[in-house]
N, C-alpha and C positions, 0 to 999 in steps of 0.2 A: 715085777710091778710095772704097772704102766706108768707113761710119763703123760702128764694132764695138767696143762699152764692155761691161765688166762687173765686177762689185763683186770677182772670180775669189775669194768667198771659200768658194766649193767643191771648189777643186785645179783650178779649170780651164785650160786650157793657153794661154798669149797670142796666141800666133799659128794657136790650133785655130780653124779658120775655124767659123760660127755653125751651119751645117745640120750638121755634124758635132759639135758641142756638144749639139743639141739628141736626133741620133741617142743620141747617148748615152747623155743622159739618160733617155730613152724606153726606151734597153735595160735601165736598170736600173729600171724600174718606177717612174720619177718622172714627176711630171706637167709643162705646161708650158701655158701660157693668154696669147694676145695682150693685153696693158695698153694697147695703141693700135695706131692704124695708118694711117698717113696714104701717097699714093700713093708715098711715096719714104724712107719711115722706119717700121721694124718696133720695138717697143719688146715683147721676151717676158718674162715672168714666169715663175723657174722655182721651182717647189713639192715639196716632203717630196713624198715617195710617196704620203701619205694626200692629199694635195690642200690640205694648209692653211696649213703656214706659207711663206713666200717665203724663197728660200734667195737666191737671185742675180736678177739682170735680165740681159739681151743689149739693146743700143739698136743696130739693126743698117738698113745701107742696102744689102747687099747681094741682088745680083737672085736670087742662088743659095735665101736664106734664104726672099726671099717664093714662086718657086716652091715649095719646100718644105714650107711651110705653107699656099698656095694659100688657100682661101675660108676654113681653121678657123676657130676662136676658141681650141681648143684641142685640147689632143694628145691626147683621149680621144672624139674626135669623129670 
């Protein structure tokens, strides 16, 4: 089972799975930057639209999330 946390104190959905979290943030012109990354735990930071304050984190082991993100660092890359 993957492990999938977040602070939800953006309206996020609990069982919205994480690549689908992150699409969405992206459609609305918010940013999102890797905080870690180890081969089996993705840990995302996700950012105001301007890039600067941190709204939530994702701490996620799913296989879905790292395809998704692939080699970034971050969602403007």
């Amino acid at each position: 089972m993957a492990v999938t946390e977040g602070k939800q104190a953006t309206g996020g959905y609990p069982q919205e799975p994480p690549v689908e979290r992150l699409r969405r943030w992206e459609a609305h012109g918010a940013v999102w930057r890797i905080a870690s990354r180890t081969p089996t735990l993705l840990t995302v930071t996700l950012l105001q639209c301007d890039g600067g304050t941190e709204v939530d984190t994702i701490v996620s082991s799913d296989p879905e999330l790292f395809a998704f993100v692939g080699d970034r660092s971050a969602s403007d890359e």
